[in-house]
VOVEXGU-248437 format. One record per residue (C-alpha): x, y, z; residue number from 1. Coordinates in steps of 0.25 Angstrom, whole numbers. Example, Ala and Ser with C-alpha at 12.3 -4.5 7.8 and 13.67 -1.06 7.14 Angstrom:
2
<site X="49" Y="-18" Z="31" num="1"/>
<site X="55" Y="-4" Z="29" num="2"/>
END
This chain:
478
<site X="53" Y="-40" Z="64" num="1"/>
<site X="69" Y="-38" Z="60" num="2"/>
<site X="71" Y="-25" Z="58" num="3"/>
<site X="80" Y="-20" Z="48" num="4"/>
<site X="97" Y="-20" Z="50" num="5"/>
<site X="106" Y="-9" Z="43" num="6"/>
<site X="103" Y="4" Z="36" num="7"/>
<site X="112" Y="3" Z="22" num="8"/>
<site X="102" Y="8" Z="12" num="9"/>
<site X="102" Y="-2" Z="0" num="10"/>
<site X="103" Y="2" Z="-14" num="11"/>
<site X="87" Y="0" Z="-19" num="12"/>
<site X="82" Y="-9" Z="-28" num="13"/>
<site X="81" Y="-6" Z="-43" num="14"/>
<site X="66" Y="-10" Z="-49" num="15"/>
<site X="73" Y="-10" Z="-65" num="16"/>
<site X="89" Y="-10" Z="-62" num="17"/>
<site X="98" Y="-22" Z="-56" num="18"/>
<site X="110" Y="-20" Z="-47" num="19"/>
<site X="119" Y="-19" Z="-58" num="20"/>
<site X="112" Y="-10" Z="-68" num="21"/>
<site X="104" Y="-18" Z="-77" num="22"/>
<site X="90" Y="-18" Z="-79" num="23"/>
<site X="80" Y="-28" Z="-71" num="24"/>
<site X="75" Y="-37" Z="-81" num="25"/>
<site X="60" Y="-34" Z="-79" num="26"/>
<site X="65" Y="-21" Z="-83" num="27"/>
<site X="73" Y="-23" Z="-95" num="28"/>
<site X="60" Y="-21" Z="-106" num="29"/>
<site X="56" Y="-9" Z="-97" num="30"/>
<site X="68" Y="0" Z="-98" num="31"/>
<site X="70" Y="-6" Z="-114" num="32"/>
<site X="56" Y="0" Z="-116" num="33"/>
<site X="57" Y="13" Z="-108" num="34"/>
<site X="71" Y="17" Z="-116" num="35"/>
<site X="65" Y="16" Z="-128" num="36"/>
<site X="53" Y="24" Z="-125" num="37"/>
<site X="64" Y="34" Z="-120" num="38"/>
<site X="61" Y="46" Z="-112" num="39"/>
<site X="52" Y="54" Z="-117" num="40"/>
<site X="41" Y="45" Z="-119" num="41"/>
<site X="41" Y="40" Z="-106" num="42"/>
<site X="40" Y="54" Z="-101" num="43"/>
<site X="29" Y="54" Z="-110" num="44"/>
<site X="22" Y="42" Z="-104" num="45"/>
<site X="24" Y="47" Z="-91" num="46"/>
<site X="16" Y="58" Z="-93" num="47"/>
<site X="5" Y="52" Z="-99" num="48"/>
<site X="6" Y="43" Z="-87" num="49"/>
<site X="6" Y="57" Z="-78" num="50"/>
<site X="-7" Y="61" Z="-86" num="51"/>
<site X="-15" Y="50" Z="-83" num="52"/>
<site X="-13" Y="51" Z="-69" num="53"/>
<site X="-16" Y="65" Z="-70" num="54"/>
<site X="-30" Y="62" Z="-78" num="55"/>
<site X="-36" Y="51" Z="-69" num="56"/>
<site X="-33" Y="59" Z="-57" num="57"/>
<site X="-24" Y="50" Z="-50" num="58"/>
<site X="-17" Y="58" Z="-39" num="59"/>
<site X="-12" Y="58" Z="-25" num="60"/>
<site X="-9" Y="65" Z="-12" num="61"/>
<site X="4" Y="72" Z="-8" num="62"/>
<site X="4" Y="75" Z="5" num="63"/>
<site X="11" Y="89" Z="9" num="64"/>
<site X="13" Y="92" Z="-5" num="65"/>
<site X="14" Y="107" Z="-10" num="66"/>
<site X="9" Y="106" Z="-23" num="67"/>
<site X="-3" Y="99" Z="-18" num="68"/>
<site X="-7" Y="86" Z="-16" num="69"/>
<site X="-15" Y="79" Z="-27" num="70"/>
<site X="-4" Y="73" Z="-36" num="71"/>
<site X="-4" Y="65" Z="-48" num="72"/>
<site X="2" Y="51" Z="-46" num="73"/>
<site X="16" Y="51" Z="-49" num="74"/>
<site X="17" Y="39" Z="-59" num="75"/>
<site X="32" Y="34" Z="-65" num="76"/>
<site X="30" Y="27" Z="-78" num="77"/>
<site X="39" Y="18" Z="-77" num="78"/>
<site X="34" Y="3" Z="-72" num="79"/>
<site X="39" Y="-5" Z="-58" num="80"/>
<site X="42" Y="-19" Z="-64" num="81"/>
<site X="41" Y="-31" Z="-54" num="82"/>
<site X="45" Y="-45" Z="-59" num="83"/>
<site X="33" Y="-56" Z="-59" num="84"/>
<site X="42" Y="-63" Z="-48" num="85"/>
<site X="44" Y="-53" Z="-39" num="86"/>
<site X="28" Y="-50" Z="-39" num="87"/>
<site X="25" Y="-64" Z="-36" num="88"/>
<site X="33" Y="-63" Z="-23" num="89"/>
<site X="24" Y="-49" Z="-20" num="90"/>
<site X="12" Y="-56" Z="-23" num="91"/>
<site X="15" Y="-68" Z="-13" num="92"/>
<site X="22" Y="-59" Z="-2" num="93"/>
<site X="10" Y="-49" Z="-3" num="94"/>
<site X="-1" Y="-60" Z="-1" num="95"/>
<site X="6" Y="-65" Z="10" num="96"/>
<site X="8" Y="-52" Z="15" num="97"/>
<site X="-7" Y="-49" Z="17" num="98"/>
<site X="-11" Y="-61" Z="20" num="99"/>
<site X="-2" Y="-61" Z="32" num="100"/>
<site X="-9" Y="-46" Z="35" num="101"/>
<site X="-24" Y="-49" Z="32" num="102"/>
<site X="-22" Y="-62" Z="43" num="103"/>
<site X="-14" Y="-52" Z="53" num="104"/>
<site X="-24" Y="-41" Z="52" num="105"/>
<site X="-37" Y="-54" Z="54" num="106"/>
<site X="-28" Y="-60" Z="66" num="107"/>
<site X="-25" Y="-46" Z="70" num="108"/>
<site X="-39" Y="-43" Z="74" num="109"/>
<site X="-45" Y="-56" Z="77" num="110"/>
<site X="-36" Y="-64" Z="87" num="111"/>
<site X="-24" Y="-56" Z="86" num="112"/>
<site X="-15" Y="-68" Z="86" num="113"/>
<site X="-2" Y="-62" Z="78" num="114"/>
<site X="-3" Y="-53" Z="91" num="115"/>
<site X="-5" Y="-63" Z="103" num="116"/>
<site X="6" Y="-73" Z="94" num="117"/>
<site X="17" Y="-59" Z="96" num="118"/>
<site X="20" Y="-58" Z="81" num="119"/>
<site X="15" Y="-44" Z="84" num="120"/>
<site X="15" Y="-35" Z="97" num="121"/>
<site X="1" Y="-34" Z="98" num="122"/>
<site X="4" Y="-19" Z="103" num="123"/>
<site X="11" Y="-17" Z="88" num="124"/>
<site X="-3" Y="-18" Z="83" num="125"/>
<site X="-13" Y="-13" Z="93" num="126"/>
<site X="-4" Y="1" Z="92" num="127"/>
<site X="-8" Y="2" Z="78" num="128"/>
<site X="-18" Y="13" Z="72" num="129"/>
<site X="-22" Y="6" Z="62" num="130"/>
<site X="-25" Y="-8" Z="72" num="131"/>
<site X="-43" Y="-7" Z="73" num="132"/>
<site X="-47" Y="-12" Z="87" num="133"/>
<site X="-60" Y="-12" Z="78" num="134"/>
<site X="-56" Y="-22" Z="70" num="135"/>
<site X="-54" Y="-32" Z="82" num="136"/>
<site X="-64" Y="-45" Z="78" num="137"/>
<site X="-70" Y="-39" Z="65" num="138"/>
<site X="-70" Y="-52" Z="54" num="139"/>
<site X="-67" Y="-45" Z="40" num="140"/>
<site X="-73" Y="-52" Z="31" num="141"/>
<site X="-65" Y="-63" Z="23" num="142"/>
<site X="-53" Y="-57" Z="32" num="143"/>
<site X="-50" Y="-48" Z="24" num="144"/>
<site X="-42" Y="-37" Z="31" num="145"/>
<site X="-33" Y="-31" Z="20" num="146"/>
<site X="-40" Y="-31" Z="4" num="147"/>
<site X="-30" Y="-19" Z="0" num="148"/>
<site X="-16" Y="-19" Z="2" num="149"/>
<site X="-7" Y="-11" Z="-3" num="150"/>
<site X="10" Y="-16" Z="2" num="151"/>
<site X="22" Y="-8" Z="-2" num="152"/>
<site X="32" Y="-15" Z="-7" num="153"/>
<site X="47" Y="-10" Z="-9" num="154"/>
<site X="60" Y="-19" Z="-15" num="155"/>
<site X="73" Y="-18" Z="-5" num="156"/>
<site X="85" Y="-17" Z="-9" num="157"/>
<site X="86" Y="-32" Z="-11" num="158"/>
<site X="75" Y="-33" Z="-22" num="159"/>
<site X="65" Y="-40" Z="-14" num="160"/>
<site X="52" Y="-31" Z="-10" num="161"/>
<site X="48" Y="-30" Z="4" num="162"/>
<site X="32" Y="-25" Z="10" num="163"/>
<site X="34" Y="-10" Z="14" num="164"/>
<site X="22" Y="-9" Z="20" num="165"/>
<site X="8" Y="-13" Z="19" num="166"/>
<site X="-4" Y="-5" Z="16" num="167"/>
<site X="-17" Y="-12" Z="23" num="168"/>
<site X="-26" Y="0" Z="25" num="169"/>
<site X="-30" Y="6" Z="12" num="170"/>
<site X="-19" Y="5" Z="3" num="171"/>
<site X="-18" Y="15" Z="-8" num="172"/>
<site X="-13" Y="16" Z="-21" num="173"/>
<site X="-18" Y="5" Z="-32" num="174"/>
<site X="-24" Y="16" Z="-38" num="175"/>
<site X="-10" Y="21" Z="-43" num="176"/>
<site X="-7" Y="7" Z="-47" num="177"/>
<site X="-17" Y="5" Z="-56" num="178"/>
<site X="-18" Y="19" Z="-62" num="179"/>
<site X="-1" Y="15" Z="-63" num="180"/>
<site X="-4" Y="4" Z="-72" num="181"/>
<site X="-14" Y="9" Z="-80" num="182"/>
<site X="-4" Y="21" Z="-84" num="183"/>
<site X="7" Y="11" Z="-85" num="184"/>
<site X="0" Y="3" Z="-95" num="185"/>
<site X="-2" Y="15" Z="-105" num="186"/>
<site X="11" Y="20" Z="-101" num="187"/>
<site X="20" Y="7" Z="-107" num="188"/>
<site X="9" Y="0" Z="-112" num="189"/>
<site X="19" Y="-8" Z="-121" num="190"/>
<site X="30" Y="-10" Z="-111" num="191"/>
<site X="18" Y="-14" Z="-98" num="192"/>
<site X="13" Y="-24" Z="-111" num="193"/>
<site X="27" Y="-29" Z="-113" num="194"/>
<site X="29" Y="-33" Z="-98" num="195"/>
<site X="17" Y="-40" Z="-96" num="196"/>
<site X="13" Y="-33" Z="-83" num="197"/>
<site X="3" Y="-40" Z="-72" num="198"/>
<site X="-10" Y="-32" Z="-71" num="199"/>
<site X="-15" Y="-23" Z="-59" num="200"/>
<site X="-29" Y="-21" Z="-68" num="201"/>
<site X="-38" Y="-29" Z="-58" num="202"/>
<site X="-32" Y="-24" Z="-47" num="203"/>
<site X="-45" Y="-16" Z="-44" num="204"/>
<site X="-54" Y="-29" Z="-48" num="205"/>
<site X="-46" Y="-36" Z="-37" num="206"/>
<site X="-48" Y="-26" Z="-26" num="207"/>
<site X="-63" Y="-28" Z="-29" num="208"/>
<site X="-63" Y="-41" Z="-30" num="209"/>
<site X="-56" Y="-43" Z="-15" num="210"/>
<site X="-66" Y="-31" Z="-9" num="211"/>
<site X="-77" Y="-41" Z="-14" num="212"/>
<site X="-70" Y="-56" Z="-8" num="213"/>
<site X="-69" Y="-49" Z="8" num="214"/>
<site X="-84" Y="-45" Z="6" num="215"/>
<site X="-93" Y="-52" Z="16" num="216"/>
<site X="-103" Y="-54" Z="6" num="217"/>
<site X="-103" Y="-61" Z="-10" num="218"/>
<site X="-90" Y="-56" Z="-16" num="219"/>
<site X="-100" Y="-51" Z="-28" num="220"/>
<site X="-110" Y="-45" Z="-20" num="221"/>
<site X="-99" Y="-36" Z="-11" num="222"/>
<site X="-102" Y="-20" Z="-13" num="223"/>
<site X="-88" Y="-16" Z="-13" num="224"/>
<site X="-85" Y="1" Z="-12" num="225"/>
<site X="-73" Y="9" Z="-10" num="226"/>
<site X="-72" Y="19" Z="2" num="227"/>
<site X="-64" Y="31" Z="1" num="228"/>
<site X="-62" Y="42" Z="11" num="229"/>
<site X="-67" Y="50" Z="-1" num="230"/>
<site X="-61" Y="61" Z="-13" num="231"/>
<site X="-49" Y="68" Z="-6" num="232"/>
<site X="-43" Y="55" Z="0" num="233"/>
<site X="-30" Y="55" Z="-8" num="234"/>
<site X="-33" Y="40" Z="-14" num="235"/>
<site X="-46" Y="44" Z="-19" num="236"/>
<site X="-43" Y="43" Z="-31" num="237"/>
<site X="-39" Y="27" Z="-29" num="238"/>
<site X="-52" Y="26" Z="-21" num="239"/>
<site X="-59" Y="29" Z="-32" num="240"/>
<site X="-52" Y="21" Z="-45" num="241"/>
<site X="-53" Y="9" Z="-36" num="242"/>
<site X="-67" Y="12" Z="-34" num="243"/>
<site X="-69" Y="13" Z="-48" num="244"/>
<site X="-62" Y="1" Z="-54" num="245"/>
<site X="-68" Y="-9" Z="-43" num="246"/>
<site X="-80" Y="-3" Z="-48" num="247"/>
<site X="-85" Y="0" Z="-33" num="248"/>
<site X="-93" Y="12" Z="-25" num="249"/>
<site X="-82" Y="22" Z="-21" num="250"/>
<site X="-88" Y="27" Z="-8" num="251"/>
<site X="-85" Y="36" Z="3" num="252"/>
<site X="-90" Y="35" Z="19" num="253"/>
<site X="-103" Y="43" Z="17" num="254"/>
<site X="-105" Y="33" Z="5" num="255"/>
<site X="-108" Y="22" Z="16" num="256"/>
<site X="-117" Y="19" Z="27" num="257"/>
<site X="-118" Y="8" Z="39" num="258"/>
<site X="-130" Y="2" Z="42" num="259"/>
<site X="-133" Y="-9" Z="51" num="260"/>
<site X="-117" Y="-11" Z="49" num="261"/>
<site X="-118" Y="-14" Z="36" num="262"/>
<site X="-113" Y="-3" Z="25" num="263"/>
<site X="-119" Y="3" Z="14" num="264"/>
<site X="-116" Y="12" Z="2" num="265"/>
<site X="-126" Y="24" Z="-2" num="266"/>
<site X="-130" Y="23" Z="-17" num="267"/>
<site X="-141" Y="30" Z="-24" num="268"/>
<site X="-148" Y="17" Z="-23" num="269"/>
<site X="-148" Y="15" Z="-8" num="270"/>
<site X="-138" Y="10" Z="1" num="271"/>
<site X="-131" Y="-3" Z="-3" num="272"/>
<site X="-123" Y="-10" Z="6" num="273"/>
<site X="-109" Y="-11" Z="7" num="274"/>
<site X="-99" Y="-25" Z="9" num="275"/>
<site X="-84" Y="-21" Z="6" num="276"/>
<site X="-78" Y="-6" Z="6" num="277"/>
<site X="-64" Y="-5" Z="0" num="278"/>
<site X="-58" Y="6" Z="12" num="279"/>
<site X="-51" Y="16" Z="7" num="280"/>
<site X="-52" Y="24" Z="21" num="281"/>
<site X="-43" Y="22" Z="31" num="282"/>
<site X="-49" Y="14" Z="45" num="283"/>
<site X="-51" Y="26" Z="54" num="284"/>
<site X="-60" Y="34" Z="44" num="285"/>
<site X="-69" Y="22" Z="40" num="286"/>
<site X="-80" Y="23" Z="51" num="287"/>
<site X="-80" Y="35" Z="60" num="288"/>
<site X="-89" Y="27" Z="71" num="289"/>
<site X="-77" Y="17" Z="73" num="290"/>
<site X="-65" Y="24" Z="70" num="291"/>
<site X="-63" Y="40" Z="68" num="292"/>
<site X="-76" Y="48" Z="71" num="293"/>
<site X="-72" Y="60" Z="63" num="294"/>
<site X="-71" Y="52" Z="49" num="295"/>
<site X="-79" Y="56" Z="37" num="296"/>
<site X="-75" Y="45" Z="27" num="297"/>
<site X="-80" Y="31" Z="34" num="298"/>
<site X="-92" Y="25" Z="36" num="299"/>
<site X="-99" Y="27" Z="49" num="300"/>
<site X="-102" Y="11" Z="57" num="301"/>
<site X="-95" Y="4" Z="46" num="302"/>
<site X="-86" Y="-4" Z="56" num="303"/>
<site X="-98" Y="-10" Z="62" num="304"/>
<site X="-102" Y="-15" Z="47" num="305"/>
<site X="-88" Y="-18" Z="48" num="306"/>
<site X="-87" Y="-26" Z="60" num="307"/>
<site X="-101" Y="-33" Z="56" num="308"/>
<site X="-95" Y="-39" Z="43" num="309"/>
<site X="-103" Y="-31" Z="35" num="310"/>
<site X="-93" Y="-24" Z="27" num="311"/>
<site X="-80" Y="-26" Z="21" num="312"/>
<site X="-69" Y="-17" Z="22" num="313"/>
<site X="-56" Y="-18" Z="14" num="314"/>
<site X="-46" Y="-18" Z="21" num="315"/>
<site X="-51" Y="-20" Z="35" num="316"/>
<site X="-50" Y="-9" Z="44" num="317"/>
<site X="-38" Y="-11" Z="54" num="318"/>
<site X="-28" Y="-16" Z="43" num="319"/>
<site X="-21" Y="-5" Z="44" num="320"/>
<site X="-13" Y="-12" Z="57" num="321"/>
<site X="-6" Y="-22" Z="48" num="322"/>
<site X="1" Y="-10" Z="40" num="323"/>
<site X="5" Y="-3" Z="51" num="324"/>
<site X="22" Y="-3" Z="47" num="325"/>
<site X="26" Y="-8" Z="61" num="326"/>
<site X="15" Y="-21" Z="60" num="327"/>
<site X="21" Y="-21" Z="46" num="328"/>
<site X="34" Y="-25" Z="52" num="329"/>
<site X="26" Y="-38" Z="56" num="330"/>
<site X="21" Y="-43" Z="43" num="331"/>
<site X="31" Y="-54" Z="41" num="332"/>
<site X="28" Y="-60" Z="54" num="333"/>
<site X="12" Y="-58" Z="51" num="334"/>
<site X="16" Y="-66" Z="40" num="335"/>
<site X="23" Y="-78" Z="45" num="336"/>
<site X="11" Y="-77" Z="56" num="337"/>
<site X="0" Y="-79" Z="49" num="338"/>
<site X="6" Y="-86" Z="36" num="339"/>
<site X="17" Y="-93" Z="42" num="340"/>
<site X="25" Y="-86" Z="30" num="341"/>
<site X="38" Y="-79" Z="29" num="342"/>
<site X="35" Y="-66" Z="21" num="343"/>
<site X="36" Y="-67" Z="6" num="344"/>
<site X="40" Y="-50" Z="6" num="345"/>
<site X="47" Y="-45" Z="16" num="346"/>
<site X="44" Y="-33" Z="25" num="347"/>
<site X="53" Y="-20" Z="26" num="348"/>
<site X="62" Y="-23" Z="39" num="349"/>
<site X="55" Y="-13" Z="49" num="350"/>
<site X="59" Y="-10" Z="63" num="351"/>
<site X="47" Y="-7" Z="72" num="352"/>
<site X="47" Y="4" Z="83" num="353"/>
<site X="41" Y="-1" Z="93" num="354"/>
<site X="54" Y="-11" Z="95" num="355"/>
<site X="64" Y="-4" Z="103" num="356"/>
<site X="75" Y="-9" Z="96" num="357"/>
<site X="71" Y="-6" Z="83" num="358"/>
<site X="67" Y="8" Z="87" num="359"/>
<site X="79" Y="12" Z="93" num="360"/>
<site X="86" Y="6" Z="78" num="361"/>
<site X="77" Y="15" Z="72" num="362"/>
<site X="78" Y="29" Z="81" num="363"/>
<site X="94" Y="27" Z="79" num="364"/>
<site X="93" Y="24" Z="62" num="365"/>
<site X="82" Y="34" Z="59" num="366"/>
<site X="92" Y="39" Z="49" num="367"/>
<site X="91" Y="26" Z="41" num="368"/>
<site X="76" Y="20" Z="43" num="369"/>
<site X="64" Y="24" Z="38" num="370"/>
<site X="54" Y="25" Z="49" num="371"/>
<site X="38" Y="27" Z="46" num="372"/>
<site X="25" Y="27" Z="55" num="373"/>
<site X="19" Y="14" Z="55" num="374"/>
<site X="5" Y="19" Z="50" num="375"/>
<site X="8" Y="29" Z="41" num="376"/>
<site X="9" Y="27" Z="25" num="377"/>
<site X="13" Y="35" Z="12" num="378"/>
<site X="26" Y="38" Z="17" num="379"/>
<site X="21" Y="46" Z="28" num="380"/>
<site X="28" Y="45" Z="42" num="381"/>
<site X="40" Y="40" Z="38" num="382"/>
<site X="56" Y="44" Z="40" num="383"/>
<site X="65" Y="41" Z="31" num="384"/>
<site X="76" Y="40" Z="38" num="385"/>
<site X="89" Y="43" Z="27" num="386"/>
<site X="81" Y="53" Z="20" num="387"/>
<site X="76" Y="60" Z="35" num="388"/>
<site X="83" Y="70" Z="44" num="389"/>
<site X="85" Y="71" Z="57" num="390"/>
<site X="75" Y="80" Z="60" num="391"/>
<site X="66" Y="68" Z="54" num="392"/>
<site X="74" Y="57" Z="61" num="393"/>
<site X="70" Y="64" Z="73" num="394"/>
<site X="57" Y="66" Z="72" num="395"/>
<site X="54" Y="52" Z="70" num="396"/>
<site X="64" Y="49" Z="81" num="397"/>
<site X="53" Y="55" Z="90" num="398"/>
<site X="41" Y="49" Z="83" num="399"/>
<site X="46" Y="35" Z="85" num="400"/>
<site X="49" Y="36" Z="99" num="401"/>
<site X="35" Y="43" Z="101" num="402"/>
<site X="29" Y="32" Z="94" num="403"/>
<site X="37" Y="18" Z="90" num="404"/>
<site X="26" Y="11" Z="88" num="405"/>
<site X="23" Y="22" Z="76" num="406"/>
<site X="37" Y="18" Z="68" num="407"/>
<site X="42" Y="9" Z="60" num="408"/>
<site X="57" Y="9" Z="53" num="409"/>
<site X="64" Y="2" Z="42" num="410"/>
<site X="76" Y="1" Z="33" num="411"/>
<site X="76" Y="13" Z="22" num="412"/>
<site X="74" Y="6" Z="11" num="413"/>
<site X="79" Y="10" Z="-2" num="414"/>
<site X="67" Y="7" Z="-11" num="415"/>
<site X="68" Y="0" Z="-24" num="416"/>
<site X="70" Y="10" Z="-36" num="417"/>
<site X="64" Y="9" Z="-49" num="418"/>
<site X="65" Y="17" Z="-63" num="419"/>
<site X="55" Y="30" Z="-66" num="420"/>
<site X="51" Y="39" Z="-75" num="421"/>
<site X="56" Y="51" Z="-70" num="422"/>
<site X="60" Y="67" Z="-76" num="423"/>
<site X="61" Y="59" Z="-90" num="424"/>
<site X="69" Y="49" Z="-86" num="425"/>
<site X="72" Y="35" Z="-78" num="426"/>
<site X="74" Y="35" Z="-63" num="427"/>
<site X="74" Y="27" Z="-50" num="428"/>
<site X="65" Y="29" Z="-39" num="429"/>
<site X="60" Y="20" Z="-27" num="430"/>
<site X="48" Y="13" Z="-27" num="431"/>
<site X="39" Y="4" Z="-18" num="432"/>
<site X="27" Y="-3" Z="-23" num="433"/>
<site X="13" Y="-5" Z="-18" num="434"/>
<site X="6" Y="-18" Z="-20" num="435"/>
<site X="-9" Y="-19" Z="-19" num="436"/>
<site X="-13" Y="-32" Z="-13" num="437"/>
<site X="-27" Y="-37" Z="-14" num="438"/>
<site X="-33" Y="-46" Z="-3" num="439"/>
<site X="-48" Y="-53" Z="-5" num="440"/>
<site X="-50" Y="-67" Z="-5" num="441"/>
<site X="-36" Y="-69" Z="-11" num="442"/>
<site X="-24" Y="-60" Z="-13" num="443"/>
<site X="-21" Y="-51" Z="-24" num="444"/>
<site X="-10" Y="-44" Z="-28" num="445"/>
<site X="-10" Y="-33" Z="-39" num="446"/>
<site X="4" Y="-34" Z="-48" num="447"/>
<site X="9" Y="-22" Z="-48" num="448"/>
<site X="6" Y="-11" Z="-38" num="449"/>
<site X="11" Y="3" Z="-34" num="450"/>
<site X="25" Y="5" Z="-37" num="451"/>
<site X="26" Y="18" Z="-29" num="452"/>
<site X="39" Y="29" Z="-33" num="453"/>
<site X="47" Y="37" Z="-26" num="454"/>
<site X="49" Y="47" Z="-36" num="455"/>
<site X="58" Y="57" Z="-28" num="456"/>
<site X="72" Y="52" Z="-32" num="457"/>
<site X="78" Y="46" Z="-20" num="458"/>
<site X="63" Y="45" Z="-10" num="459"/>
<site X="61" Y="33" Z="-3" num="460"/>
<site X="47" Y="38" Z="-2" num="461"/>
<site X="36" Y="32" Z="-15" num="462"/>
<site X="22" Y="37" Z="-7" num="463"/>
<site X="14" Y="45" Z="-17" num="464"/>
<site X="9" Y="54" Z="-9" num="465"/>
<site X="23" Y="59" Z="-4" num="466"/>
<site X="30" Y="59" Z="-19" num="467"/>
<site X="31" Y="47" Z="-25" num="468"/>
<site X="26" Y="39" Z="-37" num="469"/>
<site X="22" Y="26" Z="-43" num="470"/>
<site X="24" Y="18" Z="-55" num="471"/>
<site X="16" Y="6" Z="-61" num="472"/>
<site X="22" Y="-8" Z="-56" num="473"/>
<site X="22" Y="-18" Z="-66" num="474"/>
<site X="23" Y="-34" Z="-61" num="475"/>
<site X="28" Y="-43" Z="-73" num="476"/>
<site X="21" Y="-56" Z="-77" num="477"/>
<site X="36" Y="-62" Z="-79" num="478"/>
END
């Protein structure tokens, strides 16, 4: 893939504000509603927004911070707007985008041909953690690899939104985006009225309705649960709000058992059996006999249930290869592989590591780039290259000639920016936004998602768990 040329930082895109100063017109009946509220009221509604969060206990993890780490969300009053035209290009580049992956991961570990065709170095994917030797031969039922998918989108400069990244493994947040709407909606209840916002209500009826289409038996007779690594996980709180409004059994690994490599669920009335789990555990802790020995939160034999076809497990185990960032640079050529497609949104221009080239064009511009570990996430292992020092330069310097294969770098991107509610007034901070993508017998696309917040004036940097935010994302009818 062409990597990125030139390091003049861009001015950002503004969500509510054209080039020349006027409002954007989605904006117009926002900004004419907001001034005359005024102020204070809206500091008023954001408080009560604040207190509802508070009373249904919806927090999160800060790692490393001093005053503790359970937090309340962080929510900005103020609603994303995206025009209804804009989403229909999301919603057609998104599909395409996971059904590109969801054939990559079946090819990948059935015939491989992406790999003997050399539209990836086979070496690129055999080196990845997250790639499951296990997985090599095993039929998943209806071929369904990814169920969940969670991509992070940003606008460039130009206006046009690119894929970030893309979360495969068990991508976390939706919780937030609901409990965002329902806040949202008694927030501005006339103004969310007045716009004619698309709803995210079924979102939870949808993700029950795609565990039950992968099952290997009758839609309607699927026993769907929920696994969760259990109450001090930091999502737990999503685990069990999903849980609840799918109306399924939240359960834990002591909660199953395998026999005769089927699996089954302990209830007061006897064990019952088990045909699609919804995983929120990561592979290596979801059987102890395949994967780590010492984990306390999977189910021991489940693979060989697995392997036999026996039960479903959404996503698959080993789906985690097609999100590793340097496979990520790849995507458009997975795409016009299997679909014979140029890709509807683009990707971030990325220069792999493992290309001499590029990596020497990386060591020599550390100043400029933005460099992250392919398999880490919330913002973790990364170097920000104009906000870094030397000392920072440095050390990364090292780790990527340890380890090239372990990095990726692109362009510093200056995210968009879009208005909050902050200290009793208007300001800008940068945002992404996380769309939930659903993928059963069809495709499904929730209209809205997490708009995620950098709340610290100038950051790049909108993961929650290291200071940021979110606000409701509101995508128009018209």
């Amino acid at each position: 893939m062409a990597a990125a040329s030139g390091f003049q930082l861009a001015v950002p895109y503004n969500e509510s504000v054209t080039a020349e100063g006027s409002p954007r017109t989605h904006y117009s009946l926002l900004n004419s509603r907001l001034a005359e509220l005024g102020p204070e009221e809206i500091s008023k509604r954001q408080q009560a927004a604040d207190a509802s969060f508070l009373q249904q206990g919806i927090t999160f993890t800060v790692y490393g911070a001093e005053e503790g780490t359970e937090k309340i969300f962080p929510y900005d009053v103020l609603p994303r707007l995206v025009t209804a035209s804009e989403w229909d290009t999301l919603e057609r580049g998104l599909a395409q985008r996971i059904t590109a992956l969801n054939l990559f991961l079946g090819d990948l570990y059935h015939d491989a041909k992406i790999l003997s065709d050399g539209v990836i170095p086979a070496d690129l994917i055999y080196s990845c953690k997250h790639y499951r030797r296990e997985m090599r031969g095993v039929n998943v039922s209806n071929g369904a690899y990814l169920t969940v998918v969670g991509s992070d989108l940003i606008r460039m400069p130009d206006g046009k939104f690119a894929v970030l990244e893309d979360n495969l493994r068990v991508p976390s947040g939706v919780s937030y985006m609901l409990a965002n709407r329902q806040v949202a909606k008694r927030t501005f209840p006339m103004i969310f009225r007045d716009y004619g916002v698309r709803s995210i209500d079924h979102y939870s009826q949808d993700l029950l309705a795609c565990l039950r289409e992968i099952a290997s038996v009758p839609p309607a007779d699927a026993n769907v649960v929920l696994i969760t690594p259990g109450v001090y996980n930091s999502a737990y709180f999503e685990h069990a709000f999903l849980a609840r409004q799918m109306g399924i059994q939240l359960t834990e690994g002591r909660d199953l058992v395998v026999h005769d490599n089927f699996v089954y669920q302990r209830t007061t009335a006897g064990l019952r059996r088990v045909d699609v789990i919804y995983r929120r555990i990561d592979d290596d802790f979801i059987d102890p006999v395949a994967y780590r020995p010492d984990s306390m939160l999977g189910v021991p034999g489940i693979m060989n249930a697995y392997r036999a076809g026996n039960v479903v497990m959404a996503n698959a185990l080993g789906t985690g290869v097609a999100d590793d960032k340097a496979v990520y640079a790849y995507v458009p050529e997975i795409i016009k592989y299997y679909l014979q497609q140029d890709p509807i949104i683009e990707n971030v221009p990325t220069y792999v590591l493992e290309r001499p080239k590029e990596r020497e064009h990386v060591l020599q511009n550390l100043d400029k780039l933005v460099v992250k570990a392919v398999g880490e996430s919330g913002g973790y292992g990364m170097l920000i290259g104009p906000h870094s020092t030397k000392a920072q330069q440095d050390e990364f310097r090292e780790k990527i000639l340890e380890n090239p294969r372990n990095y990726i770098a692109q362009p510093t991107i200056s995210l968009s920016v879009g208005p909050c509610f902050l200290d009793g007034g208007v300001d800008s901070r940068h945002l992404d936004l996380r769309v939930y993508v659903l993928n059963g017998k069809k495709v499904r696309i929730t209209p809205g998602g997490l708009t995620r917040v950098a709340l610290k004036k100038g950051s790049l940097v909108v993961n929650s768990s290291q200071g940021g935010g979110s606000k409701d994302t509101w995508v128009l009818h018209r």
